[in-house]
N, C-alpha and C positions, 0 to 999 in steps of 0.2 A: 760843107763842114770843114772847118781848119786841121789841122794836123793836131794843134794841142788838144782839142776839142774828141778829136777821134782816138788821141788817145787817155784822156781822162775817162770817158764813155767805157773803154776796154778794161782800162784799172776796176772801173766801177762795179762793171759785170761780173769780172773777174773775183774780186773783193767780196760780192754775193754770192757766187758760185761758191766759194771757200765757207761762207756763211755757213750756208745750205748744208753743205759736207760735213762739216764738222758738230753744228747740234740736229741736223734731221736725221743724222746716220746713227749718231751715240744712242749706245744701248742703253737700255733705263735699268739700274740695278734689279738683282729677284728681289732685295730687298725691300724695293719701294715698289714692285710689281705686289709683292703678297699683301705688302702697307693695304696698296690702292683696293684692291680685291677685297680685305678686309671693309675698309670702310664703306663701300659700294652696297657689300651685304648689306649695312647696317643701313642704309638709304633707301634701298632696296625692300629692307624690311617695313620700314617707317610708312616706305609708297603702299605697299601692299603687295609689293613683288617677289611673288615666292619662287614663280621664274627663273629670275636673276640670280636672287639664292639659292638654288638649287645648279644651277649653271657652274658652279662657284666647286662643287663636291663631287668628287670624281665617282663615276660608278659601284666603285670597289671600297667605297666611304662607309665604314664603320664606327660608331661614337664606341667607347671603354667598356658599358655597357651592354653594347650588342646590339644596336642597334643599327638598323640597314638606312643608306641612301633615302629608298622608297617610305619609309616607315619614321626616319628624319620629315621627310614633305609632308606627310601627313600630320605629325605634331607641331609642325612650323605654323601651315595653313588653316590647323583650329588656333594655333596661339595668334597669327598674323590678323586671320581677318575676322575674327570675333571681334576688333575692334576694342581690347584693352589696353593694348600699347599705343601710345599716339608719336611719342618721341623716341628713334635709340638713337646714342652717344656710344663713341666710343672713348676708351682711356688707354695708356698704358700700353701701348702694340710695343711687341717687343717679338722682331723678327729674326732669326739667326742660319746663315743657309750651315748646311752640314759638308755637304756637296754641289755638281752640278746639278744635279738632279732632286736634293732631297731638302728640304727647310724644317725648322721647329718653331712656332707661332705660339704665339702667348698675349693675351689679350682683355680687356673688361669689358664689357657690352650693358650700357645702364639703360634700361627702359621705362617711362615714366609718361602717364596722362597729364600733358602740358601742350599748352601753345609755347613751350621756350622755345628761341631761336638759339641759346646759348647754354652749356652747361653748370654754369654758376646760376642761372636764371630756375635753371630744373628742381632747384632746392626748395621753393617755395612751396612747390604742388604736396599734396600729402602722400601719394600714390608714385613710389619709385622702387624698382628692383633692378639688381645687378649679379651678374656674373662672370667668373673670370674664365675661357676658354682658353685649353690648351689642345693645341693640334699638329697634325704630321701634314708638310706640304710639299708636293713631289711634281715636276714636270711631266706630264705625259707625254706620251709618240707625238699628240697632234701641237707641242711647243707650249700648251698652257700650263700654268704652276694651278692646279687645284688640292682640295684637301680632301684626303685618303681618310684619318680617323680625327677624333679630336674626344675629349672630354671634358666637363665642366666644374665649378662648384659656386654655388653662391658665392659671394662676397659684400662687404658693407657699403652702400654707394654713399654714406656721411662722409667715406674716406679721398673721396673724389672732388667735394665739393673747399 
């Protein structure tokens, strides 16, 4: 191997190593962390994964209401796999941290019996509900940002479309 050659080879490595460093190390904001988490659930839901949803809500999860974690799964898993939602969408995520540790989540969840692949496509079906979720999202000891309490209310899913 020549000299230029060995040393193009060493730039080149080098140039990748820096690559590597620079976007495999960059931390992903909490804000696009709770984004990603949000919409997960909602994939999640749509599979039939209450699993995954539930993985999402920290032990100590409380809805405004009163309601427990445990007693969340339960009314997810009659709503999930009764099999009347076939699509959720989400709208409107609006993530704000407070701290390191603490975020405020605000969000629309439209759920609708469609084959849509698209939310403009969801308008057609006659059968759509939506709601706008607000919640508290906090890191715990083990490094993940889950959600501690949240509350909901209807809202109109005409205003989405």
């Amino acid at each position: 191997m020549t000299r230029g050659r060995l040393l193009a080879a060493a730039v080149a490595v080098a140039a990748g190593g820096l690559v590597w460093a620079l976007v495999a190390r960059r931390e992903v904001p909490a804000e696009e962390l709770i984004r990603r988490k949000a919409v997960a659930m909602a994939d999640a839901a749509e599979r039939k994964d209450v699993g995954l949803v539930m993985k999402q809500l920290s032990e100590r999860f409380r809805t405004e209401d009163g309601m427990s974690r445990d007693e969340v799964r339960g009314y997810l898993a009659a709503e999930i796999l009764r099999g009347e939602w076939v699509r959720v969408f989400t709208a409107n995520l609006e993530v704000t941290v407070t701290s390191a540790s603490t975020a405020d989540f605000r969000g629309v969840y439209i759920f609708g019996r469609s084959q849509a692949k698209l939310l403009k496509d969801l308008a057609r079906e006659s059968v759509i509900g939506s709601y706008e979720i607000t919640a508290r999202v906090e890191k715990e000891g083990d490094g993940e940002w889950r959600f501690v309490s949240a509350s909901w209310r209807e809202a109109d899913p005409s205003a989405f479309f």
